[in-house]
DSSP file (Angstrom, degrees, kcal/mol; ACC not computed):
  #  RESIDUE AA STRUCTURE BP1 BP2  ACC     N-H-->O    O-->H-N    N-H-->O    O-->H-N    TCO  KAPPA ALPHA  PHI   PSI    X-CA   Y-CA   Z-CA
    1    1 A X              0   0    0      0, 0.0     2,-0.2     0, 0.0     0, 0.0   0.000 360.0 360.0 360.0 112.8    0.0    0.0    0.0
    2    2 A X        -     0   0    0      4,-0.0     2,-0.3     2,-0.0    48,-0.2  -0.652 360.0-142.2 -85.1 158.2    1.3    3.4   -1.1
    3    3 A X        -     0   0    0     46,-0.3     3,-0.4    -2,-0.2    48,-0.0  -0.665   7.4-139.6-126.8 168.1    0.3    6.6    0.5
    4    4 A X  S    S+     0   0    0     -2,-0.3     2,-0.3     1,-0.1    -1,-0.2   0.873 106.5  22.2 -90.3 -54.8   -0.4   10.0   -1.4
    5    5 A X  S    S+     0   0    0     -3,-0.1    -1,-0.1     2,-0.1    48,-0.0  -0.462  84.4 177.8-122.0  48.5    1.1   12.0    1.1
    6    6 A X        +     0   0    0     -3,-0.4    47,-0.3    -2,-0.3     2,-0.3  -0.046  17.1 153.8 -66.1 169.8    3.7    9.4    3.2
    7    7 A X        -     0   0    0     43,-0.2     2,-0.5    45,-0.1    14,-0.2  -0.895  39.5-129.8 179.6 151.6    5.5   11.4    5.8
    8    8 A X        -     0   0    0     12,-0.3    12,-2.5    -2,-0.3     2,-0.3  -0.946  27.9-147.7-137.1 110.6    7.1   10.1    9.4
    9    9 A X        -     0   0    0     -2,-0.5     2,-0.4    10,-0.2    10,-0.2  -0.616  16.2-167.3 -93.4  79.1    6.1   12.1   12.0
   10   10 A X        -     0   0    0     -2,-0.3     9,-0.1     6,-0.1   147,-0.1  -0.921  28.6-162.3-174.1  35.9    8.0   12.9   15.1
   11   11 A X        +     0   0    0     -2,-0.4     2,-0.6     1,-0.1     6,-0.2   0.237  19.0 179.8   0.4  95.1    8.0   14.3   18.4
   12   12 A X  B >>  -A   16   0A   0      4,-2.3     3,-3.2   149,-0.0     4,-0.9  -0.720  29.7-130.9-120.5  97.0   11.8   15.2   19.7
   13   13 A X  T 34 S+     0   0    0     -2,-0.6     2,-1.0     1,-0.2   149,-0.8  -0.201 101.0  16.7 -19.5 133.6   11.8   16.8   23.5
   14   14 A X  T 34 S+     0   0    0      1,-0.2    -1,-0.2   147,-0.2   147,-0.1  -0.292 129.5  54.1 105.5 -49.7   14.0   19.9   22.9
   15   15 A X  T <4 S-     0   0    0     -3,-3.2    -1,-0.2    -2,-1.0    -2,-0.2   0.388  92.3-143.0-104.3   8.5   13.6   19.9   19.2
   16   16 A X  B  <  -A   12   0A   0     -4,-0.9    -4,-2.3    -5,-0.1    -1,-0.3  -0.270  47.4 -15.7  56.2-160.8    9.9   19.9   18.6
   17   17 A X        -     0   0    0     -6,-0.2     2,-0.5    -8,-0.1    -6,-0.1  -0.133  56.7-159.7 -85.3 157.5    7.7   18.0   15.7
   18   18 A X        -     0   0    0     -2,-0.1     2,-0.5    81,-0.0    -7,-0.1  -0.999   5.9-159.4-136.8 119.8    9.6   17.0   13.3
   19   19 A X        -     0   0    0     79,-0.6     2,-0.9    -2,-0.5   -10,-0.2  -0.675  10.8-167.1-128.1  95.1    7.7   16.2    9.7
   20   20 A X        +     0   0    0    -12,-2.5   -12,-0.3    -2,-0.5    80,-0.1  -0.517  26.2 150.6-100.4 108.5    9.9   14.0    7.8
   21   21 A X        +     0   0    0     78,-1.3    32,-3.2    -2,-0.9     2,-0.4   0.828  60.4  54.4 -72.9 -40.4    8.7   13.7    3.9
   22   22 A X  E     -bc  53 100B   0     77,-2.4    79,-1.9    30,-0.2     2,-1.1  -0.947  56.3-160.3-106.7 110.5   12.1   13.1    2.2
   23   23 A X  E     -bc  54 101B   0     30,-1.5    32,-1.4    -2,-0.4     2,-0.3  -0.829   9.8-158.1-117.3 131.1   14.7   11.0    2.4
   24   24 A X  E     -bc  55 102B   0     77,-1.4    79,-1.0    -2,-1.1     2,-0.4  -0.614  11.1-164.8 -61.5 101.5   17.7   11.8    1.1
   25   25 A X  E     -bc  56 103B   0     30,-2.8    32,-0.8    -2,-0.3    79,-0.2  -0.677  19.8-156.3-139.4  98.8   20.6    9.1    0.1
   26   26 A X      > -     0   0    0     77,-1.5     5,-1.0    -2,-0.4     4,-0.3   0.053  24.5-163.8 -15.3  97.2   24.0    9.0   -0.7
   27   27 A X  T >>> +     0   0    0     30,-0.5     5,-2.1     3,-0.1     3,-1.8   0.973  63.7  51.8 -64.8 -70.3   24.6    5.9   -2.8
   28   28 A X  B 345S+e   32   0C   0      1,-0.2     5,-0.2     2,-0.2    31,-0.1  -0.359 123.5  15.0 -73.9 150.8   27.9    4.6   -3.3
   29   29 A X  T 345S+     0   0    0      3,-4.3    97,-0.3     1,-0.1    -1,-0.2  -0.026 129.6  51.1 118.1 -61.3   29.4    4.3    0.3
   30   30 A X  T <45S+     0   0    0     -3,-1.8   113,-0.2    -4,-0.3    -2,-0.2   0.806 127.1  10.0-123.9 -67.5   26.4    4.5    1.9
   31   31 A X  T  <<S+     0   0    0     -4,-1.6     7,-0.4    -5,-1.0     2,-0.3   0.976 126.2  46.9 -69.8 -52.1   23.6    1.5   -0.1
   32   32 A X  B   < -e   28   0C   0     -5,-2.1    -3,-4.3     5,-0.1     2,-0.5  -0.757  67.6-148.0-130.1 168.1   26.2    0.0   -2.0
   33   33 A X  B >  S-F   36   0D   0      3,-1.8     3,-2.1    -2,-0.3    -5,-0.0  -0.865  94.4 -15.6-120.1 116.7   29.7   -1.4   -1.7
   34   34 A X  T 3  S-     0   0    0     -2,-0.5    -1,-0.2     1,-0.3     3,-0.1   0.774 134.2 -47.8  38.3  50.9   31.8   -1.0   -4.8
   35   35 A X  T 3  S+     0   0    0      1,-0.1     2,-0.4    -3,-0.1    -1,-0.3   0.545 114.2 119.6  66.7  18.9   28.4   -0.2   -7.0
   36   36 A X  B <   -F   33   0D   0     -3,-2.1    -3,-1.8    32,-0.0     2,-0.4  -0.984  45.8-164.7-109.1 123.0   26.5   -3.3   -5.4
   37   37 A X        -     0   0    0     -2,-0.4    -5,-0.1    -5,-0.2     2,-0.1  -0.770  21.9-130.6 -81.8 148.8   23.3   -3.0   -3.4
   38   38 A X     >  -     0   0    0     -7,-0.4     4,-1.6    -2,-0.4     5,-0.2  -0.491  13.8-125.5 -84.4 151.9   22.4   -5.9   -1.5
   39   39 A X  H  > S+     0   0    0      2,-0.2     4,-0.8     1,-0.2     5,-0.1   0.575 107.5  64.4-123.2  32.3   19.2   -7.0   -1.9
   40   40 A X  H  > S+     0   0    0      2,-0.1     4,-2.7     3,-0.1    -1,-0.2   0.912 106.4  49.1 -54.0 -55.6   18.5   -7.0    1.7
   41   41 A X  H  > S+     0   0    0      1,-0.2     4,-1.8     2,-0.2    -2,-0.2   0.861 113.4  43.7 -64.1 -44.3   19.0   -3.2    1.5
   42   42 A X  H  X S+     0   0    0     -4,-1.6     4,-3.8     2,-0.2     5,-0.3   0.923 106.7  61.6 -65.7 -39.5   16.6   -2.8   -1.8
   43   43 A X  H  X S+     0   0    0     -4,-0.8     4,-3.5     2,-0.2    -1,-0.2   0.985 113.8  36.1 -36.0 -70.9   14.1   -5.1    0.0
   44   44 A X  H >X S+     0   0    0     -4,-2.7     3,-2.8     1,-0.2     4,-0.9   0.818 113.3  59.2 -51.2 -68.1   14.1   -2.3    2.7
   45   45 A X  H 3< S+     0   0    0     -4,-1.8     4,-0.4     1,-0.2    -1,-0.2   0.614 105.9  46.5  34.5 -90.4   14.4    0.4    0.2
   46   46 A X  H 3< S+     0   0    0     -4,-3.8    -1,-0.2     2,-0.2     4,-0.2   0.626 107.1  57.6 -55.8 -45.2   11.5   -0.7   -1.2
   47   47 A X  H X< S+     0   0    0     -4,-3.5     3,-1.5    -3,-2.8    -2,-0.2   0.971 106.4  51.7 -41.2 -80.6    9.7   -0.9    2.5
   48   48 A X  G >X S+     0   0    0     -4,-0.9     3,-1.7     1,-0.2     4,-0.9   0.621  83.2  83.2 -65.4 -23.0   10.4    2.9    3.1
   49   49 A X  G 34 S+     0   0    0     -4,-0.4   -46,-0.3    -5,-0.4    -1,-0.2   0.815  93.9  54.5 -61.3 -24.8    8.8    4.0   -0.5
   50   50 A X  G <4 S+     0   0    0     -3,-1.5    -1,-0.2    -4,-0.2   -43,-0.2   0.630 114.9  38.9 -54.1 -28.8    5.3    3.7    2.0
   51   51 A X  T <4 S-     0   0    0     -3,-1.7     2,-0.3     1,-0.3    -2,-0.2   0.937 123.4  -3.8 -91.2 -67.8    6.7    6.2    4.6
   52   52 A X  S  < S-     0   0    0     -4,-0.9     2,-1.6   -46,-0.3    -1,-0.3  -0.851  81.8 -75.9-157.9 130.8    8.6    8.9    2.9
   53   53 A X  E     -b   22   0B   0    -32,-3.2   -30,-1.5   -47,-0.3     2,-0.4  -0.488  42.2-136.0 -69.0 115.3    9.7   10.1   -0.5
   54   54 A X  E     +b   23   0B   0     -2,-1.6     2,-0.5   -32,-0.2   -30,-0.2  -0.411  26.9 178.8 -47.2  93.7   12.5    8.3   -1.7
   55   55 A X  E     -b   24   0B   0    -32,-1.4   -30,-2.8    -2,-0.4     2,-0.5  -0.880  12.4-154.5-113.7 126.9   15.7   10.7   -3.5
   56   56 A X  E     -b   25   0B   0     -2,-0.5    21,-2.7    19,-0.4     2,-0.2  -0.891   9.0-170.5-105.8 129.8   18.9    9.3   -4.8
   57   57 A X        +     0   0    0    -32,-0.8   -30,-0.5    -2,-0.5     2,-0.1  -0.640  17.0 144.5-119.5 175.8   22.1   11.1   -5.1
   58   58 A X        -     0   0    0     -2,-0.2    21,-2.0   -32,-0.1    -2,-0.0  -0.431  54.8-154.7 145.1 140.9   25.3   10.2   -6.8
   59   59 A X        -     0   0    0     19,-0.2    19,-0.1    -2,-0.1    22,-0.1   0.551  52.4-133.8 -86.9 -18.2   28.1   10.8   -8.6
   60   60 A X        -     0   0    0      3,-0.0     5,-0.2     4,-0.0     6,-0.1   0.900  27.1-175.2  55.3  57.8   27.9    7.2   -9.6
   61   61 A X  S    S+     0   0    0      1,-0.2    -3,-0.0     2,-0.1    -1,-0.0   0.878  80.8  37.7 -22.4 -71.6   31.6    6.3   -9.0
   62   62 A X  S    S-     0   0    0      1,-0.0    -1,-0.2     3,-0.0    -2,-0.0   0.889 105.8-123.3 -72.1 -42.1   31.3    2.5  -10.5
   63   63 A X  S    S+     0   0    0      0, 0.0    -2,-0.1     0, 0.0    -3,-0.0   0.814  78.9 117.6  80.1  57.1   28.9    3.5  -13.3
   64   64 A X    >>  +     0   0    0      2,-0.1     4,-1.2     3,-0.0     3,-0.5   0.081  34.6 113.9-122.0  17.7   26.2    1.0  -12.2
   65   65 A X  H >> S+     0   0    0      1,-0.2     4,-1.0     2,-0.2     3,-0.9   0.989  70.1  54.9 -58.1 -55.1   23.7    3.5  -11.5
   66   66 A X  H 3> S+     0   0    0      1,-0.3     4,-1.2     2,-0.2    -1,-0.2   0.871 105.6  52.6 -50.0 -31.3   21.5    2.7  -13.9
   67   67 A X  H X> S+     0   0    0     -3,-0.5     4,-1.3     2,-0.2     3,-0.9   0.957 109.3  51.2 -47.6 -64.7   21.5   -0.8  -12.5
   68   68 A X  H XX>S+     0   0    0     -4,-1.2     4,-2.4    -3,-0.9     3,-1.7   0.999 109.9  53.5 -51.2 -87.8   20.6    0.8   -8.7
   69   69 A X  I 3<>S+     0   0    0     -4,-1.0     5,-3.8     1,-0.2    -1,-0.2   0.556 114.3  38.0 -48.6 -15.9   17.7    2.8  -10.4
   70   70 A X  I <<5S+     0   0    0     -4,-1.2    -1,-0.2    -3,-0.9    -2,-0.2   0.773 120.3  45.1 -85.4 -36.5   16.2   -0.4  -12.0
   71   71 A X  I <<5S+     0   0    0     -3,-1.7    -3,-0.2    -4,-1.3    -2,-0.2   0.874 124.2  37.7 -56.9 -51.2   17.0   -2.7   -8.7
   72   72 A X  I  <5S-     0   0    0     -4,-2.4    -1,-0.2     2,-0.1    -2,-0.2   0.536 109.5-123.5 -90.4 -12.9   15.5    0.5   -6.4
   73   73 A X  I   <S+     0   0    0     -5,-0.9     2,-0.3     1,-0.2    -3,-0.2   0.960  78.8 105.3  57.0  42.8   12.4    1.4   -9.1
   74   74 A X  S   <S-     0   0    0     -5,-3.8     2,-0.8    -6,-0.2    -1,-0.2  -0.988  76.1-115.4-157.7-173.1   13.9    4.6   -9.0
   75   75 A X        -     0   0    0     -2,-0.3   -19,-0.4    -3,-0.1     2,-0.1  -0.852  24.4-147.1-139.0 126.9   16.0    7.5  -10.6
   76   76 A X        -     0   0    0     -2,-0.8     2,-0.3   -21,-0.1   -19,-0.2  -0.270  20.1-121.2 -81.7 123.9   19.2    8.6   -9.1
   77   77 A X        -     0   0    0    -21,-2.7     2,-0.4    -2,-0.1    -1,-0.1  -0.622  28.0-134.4 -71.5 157.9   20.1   12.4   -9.4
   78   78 A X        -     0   0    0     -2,-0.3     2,-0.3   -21,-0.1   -19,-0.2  -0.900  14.4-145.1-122.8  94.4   23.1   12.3  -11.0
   79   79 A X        -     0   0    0    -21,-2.0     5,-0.1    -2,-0.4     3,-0.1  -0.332  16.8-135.0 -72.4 136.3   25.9   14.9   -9.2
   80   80 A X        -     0   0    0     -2,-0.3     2,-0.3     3,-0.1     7,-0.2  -0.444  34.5 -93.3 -87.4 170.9   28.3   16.5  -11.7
   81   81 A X  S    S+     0   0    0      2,-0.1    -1,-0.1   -22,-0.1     2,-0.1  -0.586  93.6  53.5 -99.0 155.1   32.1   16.4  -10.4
   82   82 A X  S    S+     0   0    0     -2,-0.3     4,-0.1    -3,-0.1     5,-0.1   0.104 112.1  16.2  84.4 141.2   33.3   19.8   -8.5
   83   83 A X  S >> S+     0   0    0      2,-0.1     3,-1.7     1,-0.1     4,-1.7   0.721  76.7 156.6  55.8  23.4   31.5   21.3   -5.5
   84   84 A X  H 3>  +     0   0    0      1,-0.3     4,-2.3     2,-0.2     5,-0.4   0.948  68.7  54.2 -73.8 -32.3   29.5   17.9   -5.0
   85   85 A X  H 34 S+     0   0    0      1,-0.2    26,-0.4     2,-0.2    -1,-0.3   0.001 104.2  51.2 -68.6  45.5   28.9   18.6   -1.4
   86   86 A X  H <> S+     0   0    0     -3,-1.7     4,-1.0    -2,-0.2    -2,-0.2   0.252 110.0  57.4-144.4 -23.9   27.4   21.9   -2.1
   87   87 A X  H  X S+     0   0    0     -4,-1.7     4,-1.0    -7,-0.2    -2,-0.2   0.607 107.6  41.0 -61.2 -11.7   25.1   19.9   -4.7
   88   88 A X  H  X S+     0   0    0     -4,-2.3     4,-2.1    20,-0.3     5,-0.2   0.798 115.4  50.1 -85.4 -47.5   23.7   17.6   -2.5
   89   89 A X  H  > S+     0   0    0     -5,-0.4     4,-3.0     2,-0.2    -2,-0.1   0.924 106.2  61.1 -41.3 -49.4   23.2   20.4    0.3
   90   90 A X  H  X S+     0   0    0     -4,-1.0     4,-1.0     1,-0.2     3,-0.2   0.984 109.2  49.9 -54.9 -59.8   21.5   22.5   -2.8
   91   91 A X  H  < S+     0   0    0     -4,-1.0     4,-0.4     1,-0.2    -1,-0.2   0.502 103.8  47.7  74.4-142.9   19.2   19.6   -2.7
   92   92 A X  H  < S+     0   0    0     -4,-2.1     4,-0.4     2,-0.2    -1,-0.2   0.776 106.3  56.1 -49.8 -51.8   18.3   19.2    0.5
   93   93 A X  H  < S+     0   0    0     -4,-3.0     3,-0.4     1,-0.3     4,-0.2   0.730 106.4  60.3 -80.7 -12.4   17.4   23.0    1.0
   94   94 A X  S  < S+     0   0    0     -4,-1.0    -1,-0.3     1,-0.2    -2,-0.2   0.973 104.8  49.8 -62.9 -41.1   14.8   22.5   -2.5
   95   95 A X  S    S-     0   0    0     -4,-0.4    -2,-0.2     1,-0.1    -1,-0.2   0.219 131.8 -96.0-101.7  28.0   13.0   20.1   -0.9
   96   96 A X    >   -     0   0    0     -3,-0.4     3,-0.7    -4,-0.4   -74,-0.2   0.775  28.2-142.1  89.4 122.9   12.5   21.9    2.0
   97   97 A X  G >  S+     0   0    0     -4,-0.2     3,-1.6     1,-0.2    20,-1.2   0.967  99.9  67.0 -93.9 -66.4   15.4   20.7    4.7
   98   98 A X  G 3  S+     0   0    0      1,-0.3   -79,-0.6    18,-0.2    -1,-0.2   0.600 109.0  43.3 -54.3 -40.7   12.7   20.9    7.9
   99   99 A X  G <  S+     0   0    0     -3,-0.7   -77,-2.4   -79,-0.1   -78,-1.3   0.180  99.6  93.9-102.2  26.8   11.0   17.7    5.9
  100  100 A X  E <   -c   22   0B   0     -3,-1.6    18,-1.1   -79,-0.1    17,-0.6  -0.941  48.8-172.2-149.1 124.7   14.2   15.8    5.1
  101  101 A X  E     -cd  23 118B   0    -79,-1.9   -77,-1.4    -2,-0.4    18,-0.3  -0.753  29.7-166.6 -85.3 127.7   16.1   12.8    7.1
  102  102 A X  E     -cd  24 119B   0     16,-1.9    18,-1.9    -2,-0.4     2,-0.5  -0.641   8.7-163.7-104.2-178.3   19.3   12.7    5.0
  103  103 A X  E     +cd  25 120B   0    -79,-1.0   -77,-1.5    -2,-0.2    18,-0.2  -0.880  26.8 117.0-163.7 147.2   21.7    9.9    5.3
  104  104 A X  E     - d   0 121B   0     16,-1.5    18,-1.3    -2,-0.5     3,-0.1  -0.523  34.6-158.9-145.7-166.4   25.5    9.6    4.0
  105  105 A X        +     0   0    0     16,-0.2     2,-0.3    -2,-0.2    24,-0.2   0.356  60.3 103.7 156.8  57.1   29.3    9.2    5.1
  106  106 A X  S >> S-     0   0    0     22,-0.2     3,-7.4     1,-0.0     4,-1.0  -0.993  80.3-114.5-121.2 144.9   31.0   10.4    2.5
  107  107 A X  G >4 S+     0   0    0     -2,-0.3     3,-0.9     1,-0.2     4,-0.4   0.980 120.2  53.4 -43.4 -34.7   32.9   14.1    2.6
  108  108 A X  G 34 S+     0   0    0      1,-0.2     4,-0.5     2,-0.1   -20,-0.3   0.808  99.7  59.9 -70.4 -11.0   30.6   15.1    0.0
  109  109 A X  G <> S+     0   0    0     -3,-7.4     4,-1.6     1,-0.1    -1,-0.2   0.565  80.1  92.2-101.1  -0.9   27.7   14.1    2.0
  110  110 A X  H <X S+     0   0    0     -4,-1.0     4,-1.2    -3,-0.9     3,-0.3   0.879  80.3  54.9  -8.1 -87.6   28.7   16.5    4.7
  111  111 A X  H  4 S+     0   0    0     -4,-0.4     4,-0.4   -26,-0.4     5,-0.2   0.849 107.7  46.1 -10.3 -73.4   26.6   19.4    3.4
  112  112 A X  H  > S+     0   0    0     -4,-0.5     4,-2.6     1,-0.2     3,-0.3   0.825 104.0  58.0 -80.7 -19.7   23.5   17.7    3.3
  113  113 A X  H  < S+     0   0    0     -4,-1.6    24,-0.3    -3,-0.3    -1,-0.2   0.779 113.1  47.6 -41.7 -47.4   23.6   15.9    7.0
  114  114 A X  T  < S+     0   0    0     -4,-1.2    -1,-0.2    -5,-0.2    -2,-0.2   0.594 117.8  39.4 -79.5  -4.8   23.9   19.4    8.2
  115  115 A X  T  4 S+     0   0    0     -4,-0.4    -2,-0.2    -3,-0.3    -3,-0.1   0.869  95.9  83.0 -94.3 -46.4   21.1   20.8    6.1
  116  116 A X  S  < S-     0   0    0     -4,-2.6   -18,-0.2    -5,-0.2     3,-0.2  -0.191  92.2-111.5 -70.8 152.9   18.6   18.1    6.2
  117  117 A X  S    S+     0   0    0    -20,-1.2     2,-0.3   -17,-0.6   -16,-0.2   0.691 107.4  22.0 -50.4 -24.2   16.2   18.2    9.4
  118  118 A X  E    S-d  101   0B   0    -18,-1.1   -16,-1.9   -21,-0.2     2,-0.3  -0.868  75.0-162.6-140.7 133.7   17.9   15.0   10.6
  119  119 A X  E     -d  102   0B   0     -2,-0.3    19,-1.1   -18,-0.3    18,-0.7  -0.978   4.3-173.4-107.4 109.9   21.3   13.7    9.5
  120  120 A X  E     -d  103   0B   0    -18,-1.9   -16,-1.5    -2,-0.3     2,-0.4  -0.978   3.3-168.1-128.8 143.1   22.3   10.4    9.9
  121  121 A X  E     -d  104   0B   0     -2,-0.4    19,-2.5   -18,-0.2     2,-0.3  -0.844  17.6-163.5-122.1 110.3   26.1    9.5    9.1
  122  122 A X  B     -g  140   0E   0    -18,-1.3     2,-0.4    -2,-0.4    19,-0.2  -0.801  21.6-104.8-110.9 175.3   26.7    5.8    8.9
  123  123 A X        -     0   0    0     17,-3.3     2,-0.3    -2,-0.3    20,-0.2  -0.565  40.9-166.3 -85.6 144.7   29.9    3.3    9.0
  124  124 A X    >   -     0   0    0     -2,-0.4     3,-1.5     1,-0.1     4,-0.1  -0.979  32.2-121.5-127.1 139.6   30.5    2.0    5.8
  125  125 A X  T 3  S+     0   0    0     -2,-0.3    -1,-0.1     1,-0.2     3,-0.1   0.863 115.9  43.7 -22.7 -55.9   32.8   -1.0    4.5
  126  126 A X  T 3  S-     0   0    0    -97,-0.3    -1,-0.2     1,-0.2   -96,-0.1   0.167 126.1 -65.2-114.4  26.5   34.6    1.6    2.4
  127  127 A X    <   -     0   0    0     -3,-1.5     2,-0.4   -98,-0.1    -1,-0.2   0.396  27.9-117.7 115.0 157.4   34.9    4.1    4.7
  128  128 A X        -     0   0    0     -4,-0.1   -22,-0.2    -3,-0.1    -5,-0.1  -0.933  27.5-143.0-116.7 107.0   33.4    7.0    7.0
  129  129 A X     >  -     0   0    0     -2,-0.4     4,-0.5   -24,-0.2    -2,-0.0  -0.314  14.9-138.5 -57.6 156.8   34.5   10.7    6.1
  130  130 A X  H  > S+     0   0    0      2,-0.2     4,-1.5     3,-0.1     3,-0.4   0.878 100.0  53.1 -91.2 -33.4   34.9   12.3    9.5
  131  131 A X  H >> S+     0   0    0      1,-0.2     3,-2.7     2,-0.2     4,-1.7   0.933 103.2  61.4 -52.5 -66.3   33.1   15.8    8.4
  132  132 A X  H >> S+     0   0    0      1,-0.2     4,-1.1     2,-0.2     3,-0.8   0.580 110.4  39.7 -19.4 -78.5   30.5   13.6    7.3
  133  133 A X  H 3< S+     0   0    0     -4,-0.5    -1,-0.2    -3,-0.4     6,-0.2   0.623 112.2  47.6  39.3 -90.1   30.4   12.8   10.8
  134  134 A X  H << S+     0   0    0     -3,-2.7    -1,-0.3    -4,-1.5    -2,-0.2   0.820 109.2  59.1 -59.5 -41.4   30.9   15.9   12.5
  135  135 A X  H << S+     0   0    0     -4,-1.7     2,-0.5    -3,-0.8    -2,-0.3   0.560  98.5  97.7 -84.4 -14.7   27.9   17.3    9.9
  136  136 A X     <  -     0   0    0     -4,-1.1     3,-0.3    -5,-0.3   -16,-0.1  -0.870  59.8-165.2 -93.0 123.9   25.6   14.5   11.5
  137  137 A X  S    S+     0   0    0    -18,-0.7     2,-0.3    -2,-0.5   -17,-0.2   0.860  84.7  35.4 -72.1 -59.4   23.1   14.4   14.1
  138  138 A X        -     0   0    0    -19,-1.1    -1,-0.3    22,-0.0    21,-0.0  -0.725  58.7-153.7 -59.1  44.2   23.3   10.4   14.2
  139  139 A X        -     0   0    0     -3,-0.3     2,-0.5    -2,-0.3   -17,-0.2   0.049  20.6-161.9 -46.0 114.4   25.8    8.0   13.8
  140  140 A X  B     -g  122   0E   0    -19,-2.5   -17,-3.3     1,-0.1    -1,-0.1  -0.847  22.4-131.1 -95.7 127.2   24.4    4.4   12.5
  141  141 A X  S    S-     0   0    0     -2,-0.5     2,-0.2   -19,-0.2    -1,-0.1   0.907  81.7 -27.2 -17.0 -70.5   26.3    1.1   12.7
  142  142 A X  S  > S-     0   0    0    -20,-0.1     4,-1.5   -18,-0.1   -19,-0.1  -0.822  82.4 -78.6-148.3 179.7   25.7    0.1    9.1
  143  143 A X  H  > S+     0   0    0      1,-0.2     4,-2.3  -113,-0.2     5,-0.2   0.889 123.7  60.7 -70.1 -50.7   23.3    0.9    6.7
  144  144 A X  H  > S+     0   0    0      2,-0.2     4,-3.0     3,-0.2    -1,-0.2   0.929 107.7  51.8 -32.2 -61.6   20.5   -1.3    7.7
  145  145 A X  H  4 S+     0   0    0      2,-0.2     4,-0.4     3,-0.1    -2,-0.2   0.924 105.9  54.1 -15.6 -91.4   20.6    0.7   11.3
  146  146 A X  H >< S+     0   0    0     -4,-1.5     3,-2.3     1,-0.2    -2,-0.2   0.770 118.4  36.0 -22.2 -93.3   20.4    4.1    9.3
  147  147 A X  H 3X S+     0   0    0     -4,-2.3     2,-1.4     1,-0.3     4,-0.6   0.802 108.0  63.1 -39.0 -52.0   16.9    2.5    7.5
  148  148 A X  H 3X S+     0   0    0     -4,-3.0     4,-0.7    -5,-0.2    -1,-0.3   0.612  95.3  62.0 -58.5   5.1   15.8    0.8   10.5
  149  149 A X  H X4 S+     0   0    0     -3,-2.3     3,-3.6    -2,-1.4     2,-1.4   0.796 102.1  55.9-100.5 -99.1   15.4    4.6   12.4
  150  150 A X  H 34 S+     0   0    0      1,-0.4     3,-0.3     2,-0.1    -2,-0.2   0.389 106.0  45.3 -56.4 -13.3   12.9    5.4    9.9
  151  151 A X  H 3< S+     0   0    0     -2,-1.4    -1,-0.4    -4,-0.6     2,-0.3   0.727 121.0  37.5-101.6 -10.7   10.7    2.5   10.6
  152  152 A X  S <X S-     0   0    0     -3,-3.6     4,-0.5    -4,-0.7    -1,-0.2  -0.789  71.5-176.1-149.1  99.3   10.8    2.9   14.3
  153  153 A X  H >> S+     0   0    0      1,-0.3     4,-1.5    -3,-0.3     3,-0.8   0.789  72.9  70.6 -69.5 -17.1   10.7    6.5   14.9
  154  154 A X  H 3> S+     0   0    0      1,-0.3     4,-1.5     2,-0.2     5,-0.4   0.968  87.9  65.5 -62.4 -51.6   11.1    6.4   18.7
  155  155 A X  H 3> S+     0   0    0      2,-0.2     4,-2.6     1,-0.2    -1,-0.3   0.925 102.5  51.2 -38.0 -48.5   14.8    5.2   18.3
  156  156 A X  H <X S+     0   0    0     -3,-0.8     4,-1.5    -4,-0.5     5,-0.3   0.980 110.7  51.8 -48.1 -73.4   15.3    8.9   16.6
  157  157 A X  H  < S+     0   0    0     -4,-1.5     4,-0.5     1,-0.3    -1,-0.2   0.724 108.5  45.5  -9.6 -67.2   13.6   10.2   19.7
  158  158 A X  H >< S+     0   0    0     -4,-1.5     3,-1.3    -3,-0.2    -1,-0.3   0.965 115.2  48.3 -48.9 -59.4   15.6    8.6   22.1
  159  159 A X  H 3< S+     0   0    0     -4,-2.6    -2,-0.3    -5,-0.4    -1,-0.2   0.877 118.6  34.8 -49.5 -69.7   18.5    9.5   20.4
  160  160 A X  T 3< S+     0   0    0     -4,-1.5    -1,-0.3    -5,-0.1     2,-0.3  -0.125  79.6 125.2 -88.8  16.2   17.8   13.4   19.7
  161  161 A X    <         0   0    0     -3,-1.3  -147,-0.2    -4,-0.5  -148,-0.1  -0.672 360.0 360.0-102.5 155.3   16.1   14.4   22.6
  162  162 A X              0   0    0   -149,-0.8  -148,-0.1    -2,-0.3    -1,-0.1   0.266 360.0 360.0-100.3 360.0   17.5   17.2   24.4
């Protein structure tokens, strides 16, 4: 069942309501490992398209995006090379950064972890920028973590409350 209007809502002591519409995602890095999504991760993916709109970023490093957008049933913005954290940040702040969980951990995903209304930074096989990091509200284990916040929002809660 798809919803017209999906959207995560969110109560954070300290930080108020929270109305999360978007989410935001760093591919390579952050879904896939050396241009591969698992297809645990699409499975979930797939999950979250009920909650929240779904946005794909990338520079598409391996050149398998087009692969990802067919695997995910979706289409990955494509970031051109220079300034790419200040295109992903650019973004965020279109689609209104108050409604948008972002999730990264690469230096280029910096930007948008500090922009989006929640940022969550996870560890990746192939490595954890530290700005990323720094620029994030969350730290997540692995990527599976990161998704699993959206499906049980009270872990955010816990986390963020003031």
């Amino acid at each position: 069942m798809y919803y017209n209007n999906p959207m995560i809502e969110i109560d954070i002591p300290g930080r108020g309501h929270i109305q999360i519409k978007h989410l935001v995602l760093d591919v390579n890095g952050t879904l896939a490992v050396d241009g591969v999504i698992p297809d645990s991760i699409a499975a979930e993916i797939m999950n979250l398209k009920k909650l929240v709109e779904i946005h794909l970023l990338t520079a598409d490093t391996h050149g398998r995006q087009a692969e990802i957008d067919q695997q995910l049933e979706l289409t990955a913005t494509r970031i051109q090379p220079g300034n790419e954290g200040a295109q992903k940040a650019a973004y965020v702040r279109q689609l209104n950064p108050a409604t948008v969980i972002a999730i990264g951990q690469g230096a280029n995903d910096a930007e948008m972890l500090r922009e989006a209304a929640i940022g969550v930074c996870v560890l990746s096989p192939e490595g954890t920028a530290v700005s990323a990091l720094h620029n994030a509200d969350v730290l997540a284990a692995d990527i599976h973590q990161a998704l699993a916040l959206l499906g049980s929002p009270n872990r955010l809660k816990a986390t963020l409350r003031l």
